[in-house]
PDB file with SEQRES, HELIX, SHEET and CRYST1 records, atoms N, CA, C and O in Angstrom:
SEQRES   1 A   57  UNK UNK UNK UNK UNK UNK UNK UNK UNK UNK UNK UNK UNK          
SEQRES   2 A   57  UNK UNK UNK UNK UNK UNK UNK UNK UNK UNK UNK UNK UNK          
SEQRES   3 A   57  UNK UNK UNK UNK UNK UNK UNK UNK UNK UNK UNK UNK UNK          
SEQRES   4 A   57  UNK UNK UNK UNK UNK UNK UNK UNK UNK UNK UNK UNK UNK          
SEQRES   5 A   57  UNK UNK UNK UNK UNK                                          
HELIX    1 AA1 UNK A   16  UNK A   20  1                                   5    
HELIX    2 AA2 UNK A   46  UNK A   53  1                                   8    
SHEET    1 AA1 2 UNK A  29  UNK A  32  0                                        
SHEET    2 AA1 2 UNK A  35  UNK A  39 -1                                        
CRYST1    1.000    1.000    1.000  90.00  90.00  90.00 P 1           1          
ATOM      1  N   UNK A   1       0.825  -1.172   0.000  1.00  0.00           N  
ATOM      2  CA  UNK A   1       0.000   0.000   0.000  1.00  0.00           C  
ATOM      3  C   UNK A   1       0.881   1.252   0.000  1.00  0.00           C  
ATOM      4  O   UNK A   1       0.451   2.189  -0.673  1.00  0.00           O  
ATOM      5  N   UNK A   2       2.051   1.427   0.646  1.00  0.00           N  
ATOM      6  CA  UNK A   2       2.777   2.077   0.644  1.00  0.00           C  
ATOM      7  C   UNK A   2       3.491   2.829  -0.811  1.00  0.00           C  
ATOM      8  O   UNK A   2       3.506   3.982  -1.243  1.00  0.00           O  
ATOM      9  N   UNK A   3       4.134   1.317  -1.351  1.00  0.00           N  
ATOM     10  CA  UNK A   3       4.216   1.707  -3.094  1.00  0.00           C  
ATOM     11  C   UNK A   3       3.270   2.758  -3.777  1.00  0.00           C  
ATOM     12  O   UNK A   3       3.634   3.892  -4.090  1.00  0.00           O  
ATOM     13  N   UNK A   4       2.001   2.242  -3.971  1.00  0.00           N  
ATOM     14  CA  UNK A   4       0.888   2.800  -4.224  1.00  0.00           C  
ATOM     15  C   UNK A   4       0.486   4.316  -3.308  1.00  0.00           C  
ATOM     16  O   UNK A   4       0.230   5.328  -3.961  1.00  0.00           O  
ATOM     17  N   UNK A   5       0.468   4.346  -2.206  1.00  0.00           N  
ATOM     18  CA  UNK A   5       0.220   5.888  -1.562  1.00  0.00           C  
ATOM     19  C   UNK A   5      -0.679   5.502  -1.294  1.00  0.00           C  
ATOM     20  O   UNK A   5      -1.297   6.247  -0.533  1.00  0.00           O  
ATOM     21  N   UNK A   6      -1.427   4.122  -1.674  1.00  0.00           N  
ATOM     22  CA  UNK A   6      -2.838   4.226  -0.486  1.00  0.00           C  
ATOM     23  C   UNK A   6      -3.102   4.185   0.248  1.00  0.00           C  
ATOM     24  O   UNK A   6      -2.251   3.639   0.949  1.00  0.00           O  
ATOM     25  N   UNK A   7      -4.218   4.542   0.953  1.00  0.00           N  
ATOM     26  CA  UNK A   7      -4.095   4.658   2.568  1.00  0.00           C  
ATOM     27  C   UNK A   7      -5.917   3.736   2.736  1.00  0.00           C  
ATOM     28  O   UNK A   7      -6.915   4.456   2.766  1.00  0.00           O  
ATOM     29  N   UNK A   8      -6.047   2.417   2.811  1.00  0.00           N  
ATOM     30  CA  UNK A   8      -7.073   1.857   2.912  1.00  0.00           C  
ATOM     31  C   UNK A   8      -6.828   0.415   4.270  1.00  0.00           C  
ATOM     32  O   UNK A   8      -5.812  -0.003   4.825  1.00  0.00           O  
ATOM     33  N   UNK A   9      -8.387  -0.002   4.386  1.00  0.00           N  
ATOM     34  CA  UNK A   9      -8.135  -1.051   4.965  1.00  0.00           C  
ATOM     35  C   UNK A   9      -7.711  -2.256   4.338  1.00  0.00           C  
ATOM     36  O   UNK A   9      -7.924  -2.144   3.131  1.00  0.00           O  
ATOM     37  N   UNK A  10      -7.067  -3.661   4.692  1.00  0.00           N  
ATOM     38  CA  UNK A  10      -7.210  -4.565   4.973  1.00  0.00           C  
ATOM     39  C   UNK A  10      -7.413  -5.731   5.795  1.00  0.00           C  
ATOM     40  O   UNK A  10      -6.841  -5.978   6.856  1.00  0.00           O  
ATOM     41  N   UNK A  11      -8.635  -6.703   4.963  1.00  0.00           N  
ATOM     42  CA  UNK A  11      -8.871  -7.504   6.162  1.00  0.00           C  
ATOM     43  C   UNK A  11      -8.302  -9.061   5.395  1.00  0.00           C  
ATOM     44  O   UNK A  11      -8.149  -9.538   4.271  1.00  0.00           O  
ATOM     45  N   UNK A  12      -8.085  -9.517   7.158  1.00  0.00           N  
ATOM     46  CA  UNK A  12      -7.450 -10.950   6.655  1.00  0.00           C  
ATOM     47  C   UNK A  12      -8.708 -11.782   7.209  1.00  0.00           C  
ATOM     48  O   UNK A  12      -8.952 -11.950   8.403  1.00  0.00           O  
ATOM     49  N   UNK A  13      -9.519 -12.308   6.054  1.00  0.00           N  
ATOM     50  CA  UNK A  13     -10.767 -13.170   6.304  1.00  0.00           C  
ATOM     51  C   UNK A  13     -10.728 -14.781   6.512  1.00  0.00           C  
ATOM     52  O   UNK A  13     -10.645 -15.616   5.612  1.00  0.00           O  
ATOM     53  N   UNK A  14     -10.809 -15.027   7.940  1.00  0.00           N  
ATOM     54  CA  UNK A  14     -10.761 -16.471   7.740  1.00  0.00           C  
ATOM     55  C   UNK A  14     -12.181 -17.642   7.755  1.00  0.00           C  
ATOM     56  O   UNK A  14     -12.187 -18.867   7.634  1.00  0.00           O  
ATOM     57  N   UNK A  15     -13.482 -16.503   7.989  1.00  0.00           N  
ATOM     58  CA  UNK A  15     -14.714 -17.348   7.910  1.00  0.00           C  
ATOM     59  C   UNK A  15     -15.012 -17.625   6.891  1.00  0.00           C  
ATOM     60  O   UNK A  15     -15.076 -16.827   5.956  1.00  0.00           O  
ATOM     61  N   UNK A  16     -15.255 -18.776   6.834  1.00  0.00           N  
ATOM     62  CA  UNK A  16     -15.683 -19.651   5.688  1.00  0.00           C  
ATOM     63  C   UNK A  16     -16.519 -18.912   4.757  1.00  0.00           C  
ATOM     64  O   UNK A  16     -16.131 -18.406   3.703  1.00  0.00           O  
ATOM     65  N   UNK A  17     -18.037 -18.883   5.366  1.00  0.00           N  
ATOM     66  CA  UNK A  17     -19.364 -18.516   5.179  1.00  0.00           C  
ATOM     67  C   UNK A  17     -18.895 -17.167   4.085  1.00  0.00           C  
ATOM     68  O   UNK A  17     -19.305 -16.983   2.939  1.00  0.00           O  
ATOM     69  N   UNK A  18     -17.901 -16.327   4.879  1.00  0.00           N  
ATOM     70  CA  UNK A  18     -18.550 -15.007   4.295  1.00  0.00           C  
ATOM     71  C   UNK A  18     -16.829 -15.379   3.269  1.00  0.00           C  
ATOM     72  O   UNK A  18     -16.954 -14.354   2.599  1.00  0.00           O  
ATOM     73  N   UNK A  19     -15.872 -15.823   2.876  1.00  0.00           N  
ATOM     74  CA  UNK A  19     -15.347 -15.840   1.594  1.00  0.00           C  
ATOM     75  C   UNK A  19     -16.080 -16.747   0.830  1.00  0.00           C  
ATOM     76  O   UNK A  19     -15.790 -16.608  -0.359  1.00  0.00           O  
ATOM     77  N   UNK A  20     -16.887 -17.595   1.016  1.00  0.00           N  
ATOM     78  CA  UNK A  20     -18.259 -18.131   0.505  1.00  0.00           C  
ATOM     79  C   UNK A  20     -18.708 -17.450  -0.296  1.00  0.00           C  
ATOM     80  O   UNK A  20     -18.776 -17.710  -1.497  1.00  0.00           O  
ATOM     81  N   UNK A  21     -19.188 -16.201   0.399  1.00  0.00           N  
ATOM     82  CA  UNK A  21     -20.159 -15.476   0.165  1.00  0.00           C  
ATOM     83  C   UNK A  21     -19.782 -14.412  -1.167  1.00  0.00           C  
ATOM     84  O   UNK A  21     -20.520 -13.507  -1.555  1.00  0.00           O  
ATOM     85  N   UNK A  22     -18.817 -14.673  -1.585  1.00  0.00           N  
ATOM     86  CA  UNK A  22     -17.912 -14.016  -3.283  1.00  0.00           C  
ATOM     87  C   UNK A  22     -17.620 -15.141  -3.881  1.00  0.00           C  
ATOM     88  O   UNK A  22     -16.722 -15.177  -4.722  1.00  0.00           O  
ATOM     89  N   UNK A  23     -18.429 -16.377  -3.493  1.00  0.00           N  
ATOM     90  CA  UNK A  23     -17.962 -17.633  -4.610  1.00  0.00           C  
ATOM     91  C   UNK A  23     -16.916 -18.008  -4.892  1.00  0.00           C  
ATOM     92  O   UNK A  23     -16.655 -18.665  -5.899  1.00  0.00           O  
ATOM     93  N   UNK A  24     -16.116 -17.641  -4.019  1.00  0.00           N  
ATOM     94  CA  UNK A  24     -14.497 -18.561  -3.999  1.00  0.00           C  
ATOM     95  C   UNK A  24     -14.615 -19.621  -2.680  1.00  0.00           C  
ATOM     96  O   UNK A  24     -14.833 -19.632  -1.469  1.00  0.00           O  
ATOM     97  N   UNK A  25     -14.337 -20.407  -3.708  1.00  0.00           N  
ATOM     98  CA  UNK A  25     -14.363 -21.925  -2.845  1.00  0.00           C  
ATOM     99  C   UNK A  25     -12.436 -22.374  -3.197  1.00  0.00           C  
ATOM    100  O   UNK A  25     -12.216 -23.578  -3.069  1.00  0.00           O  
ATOM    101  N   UNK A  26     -11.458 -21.695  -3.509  1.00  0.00           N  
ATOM    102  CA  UNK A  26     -10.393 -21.953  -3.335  1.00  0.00           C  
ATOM    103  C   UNK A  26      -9.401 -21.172  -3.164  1.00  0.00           C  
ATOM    104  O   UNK A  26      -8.906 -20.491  -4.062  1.00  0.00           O  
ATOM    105  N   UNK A  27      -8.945 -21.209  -1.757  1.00  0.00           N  
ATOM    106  CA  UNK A  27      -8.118 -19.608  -1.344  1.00  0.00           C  
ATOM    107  C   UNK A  27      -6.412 -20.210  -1.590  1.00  0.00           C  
ATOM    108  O   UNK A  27      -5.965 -21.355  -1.654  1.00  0.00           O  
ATOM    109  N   UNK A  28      -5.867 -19.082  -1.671  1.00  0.00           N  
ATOM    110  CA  UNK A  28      -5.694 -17.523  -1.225  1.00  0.00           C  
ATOM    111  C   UNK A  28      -6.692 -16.814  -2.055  1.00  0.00           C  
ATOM    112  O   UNK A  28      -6.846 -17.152  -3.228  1.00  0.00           O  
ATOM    113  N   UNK A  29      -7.353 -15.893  -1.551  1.00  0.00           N  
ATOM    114  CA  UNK A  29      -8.255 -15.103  -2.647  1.00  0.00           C  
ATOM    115  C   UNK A  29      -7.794 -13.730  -2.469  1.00  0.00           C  
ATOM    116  O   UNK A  29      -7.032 -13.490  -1.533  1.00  0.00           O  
ATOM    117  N   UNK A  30      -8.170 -12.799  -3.261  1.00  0.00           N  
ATOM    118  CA  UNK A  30      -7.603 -11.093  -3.249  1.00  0.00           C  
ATOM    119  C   UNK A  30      -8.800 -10.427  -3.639  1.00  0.00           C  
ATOM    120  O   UNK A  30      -9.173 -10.492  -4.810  1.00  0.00           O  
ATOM    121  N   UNK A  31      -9.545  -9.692  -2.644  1.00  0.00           N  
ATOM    122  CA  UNK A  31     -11.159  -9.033  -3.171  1.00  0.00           C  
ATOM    123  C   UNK A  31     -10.671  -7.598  -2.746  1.00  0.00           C  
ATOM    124  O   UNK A  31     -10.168  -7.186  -1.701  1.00  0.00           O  
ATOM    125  N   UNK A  32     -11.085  -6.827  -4.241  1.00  0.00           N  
ATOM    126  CA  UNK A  32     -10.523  -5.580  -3.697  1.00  0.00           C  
ATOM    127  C   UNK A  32     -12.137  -5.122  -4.182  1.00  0.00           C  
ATOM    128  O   UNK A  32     -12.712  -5.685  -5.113  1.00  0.00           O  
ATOM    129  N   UNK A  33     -12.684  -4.119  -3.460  1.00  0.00           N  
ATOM    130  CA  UNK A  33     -14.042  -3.197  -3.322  1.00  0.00           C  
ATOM    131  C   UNK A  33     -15.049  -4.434  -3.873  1.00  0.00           C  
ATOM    132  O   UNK A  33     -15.840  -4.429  -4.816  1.00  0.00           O  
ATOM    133  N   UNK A  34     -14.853  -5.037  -3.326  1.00  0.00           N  
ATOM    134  CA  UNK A  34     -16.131  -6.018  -3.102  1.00  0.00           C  
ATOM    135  C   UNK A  34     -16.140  -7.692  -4.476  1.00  0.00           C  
ATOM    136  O   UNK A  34     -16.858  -8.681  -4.621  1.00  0.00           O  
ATOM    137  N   UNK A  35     -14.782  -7.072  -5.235  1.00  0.00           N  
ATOM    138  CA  UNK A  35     -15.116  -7.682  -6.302  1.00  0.00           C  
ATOM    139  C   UNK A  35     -14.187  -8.887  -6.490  1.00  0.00           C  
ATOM    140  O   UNK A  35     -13.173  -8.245  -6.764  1.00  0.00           O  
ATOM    141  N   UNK A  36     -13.869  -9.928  -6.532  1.00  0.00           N  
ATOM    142  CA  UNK A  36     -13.059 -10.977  -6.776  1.00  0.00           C  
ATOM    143  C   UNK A  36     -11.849 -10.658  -7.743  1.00  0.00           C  
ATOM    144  O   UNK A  36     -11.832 -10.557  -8.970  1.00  0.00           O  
ATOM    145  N   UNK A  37     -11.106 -10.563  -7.050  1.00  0.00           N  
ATOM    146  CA  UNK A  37      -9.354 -10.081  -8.463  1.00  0.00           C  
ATOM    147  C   UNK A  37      -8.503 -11.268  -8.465  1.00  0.00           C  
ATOM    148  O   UNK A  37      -7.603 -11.412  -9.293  1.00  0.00           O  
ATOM    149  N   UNK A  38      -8.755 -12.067  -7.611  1.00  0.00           N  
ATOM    150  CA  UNK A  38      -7.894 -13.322  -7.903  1.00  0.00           C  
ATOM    151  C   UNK A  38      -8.093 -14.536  -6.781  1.00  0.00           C  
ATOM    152  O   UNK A  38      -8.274 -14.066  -5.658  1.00  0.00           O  
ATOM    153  N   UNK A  39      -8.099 -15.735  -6.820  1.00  0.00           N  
ATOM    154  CA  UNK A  39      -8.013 -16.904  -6.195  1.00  0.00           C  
ATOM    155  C   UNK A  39      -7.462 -17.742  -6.765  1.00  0.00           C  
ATOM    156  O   UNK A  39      -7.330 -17.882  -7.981  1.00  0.00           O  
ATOM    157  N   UNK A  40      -6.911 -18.679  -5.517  1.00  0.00           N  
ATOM    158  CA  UNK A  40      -6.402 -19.840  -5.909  1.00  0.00           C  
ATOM    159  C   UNK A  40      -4.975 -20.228  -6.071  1.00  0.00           C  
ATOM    160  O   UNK A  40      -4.505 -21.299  -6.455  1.00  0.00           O  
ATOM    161  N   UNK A  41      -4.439 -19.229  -5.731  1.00  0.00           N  
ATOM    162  CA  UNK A  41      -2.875 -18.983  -6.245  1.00  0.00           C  
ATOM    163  C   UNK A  41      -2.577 -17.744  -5.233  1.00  0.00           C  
ATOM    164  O   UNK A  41      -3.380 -16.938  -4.763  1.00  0.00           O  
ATOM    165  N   UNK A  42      -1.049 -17.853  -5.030  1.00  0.00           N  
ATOM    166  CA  UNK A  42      -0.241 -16.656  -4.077  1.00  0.00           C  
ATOM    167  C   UNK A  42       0.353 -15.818  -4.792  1.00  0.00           C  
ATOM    168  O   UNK A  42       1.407 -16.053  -5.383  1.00  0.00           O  
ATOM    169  N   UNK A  43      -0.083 -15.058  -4.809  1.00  0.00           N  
ATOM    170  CA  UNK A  43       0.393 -13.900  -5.515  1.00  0.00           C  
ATOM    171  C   UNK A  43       1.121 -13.202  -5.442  1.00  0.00           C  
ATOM    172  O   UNK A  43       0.785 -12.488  -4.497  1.00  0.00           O  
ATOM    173  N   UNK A  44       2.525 -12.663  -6.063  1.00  0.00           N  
ATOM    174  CA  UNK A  44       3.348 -11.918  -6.139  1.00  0.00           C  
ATOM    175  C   UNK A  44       3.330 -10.793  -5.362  1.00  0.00           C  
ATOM    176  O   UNK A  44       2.285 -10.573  -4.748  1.00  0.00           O  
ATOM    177  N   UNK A  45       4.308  -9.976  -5.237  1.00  0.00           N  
ATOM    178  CA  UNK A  45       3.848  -8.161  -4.724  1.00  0.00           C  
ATOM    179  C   UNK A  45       3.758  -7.936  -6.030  1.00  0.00           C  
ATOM    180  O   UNK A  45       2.695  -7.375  -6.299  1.00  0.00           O  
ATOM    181  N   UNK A  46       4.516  -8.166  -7.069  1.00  0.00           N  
ATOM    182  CA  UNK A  46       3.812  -7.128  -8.073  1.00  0.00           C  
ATOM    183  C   UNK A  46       2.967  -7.427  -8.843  1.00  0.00           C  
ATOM    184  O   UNK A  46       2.642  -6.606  -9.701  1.00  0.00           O  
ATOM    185  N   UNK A  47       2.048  -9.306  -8.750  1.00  0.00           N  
ATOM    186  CA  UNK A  47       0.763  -8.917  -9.256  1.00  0.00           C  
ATOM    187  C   UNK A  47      -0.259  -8.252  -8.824  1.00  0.00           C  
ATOM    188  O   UNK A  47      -1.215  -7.913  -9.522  1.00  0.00           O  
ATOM    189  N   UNK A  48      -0.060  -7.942  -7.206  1.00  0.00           N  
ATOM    190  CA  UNK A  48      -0.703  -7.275  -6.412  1.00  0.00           C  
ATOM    191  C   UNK A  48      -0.954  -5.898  -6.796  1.00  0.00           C  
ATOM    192  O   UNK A  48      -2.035  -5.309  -6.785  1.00  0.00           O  
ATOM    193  N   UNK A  49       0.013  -5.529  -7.086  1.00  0.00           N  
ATOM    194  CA  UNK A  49       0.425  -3.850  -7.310  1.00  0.00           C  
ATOM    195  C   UNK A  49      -0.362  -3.577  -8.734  1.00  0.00           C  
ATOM    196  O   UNK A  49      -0.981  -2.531  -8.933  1.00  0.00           O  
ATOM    197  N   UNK A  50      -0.247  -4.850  -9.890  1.00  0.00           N  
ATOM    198  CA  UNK A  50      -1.210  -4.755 -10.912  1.00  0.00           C  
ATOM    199  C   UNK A  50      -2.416  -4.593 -10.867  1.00  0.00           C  
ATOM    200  O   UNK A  50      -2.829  -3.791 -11.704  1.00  0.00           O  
ATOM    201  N   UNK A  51      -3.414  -5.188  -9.997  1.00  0.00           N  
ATOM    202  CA  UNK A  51      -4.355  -5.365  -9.546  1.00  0.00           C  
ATOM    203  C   UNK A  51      -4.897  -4.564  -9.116  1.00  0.00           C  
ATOM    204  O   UNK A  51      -6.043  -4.285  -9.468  1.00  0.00           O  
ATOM    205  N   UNK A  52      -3.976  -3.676  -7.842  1.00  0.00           N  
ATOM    206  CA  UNK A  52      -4.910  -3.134  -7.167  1.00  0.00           C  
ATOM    207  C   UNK A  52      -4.521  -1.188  -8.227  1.00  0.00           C  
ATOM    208  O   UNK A  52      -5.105  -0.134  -7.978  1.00  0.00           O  
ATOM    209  N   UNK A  53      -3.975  -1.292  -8.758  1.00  0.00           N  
ATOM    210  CA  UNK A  53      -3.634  -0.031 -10.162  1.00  0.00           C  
ATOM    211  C   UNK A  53      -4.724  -0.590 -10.791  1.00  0.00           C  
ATOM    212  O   UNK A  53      -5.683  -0.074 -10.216  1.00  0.00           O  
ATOM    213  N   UNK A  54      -5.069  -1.211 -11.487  1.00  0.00           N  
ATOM    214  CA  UNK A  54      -6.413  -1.604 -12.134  1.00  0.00           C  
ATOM    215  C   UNK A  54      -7.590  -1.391 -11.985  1.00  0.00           C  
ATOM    216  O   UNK A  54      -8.501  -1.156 -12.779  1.00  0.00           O  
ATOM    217  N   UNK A  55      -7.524  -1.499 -10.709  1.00  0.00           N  
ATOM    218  CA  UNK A  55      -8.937  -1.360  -9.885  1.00  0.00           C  
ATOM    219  C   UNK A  55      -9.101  -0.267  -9.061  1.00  0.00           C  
ATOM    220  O   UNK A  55     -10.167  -0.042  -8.489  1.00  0.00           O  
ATOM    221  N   UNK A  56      -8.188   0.383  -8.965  1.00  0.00           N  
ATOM    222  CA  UNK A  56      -8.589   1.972  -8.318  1.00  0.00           C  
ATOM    223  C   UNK A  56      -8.215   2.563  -9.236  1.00  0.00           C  
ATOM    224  O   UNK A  56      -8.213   3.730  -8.843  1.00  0.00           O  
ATOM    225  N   UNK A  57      -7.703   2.537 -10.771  1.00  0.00           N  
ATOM    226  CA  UNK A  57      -7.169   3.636 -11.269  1.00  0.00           C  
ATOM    227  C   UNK A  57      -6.183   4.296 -11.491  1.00  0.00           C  
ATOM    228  O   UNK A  57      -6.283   5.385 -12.057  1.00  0.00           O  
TER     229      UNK A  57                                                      
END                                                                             
């Protein structure tokens, strides 16, 4: 976040029910503003950094 200058939350979700609840049934998952950006795989820092530039802009 730092790279980036953003200044947001993160949460580290471990209930089932509610990563359920975005239809990923295979973690690691990465949900940025509500929306599914990746599961299933560990992700780099800099696919991260792709991702979350993508999705904020």
């Amino acid at each position: 976040m730092k790279q980036l200058n953003m200044d947001t939350d993160i949460d580290h979700v471990t209930d089932f029910s509610q990563i359920a609840s975005y239809g990923v049934m295979t973690t690691p998952a990465l949900v940025i503003d509500g929306k599914v950006a990746s599961y299933g795989k560990v992700l780099k820092q800099e696919e991260v950094v792709q991702l979350l530039q993508k999705a904020r802009g």
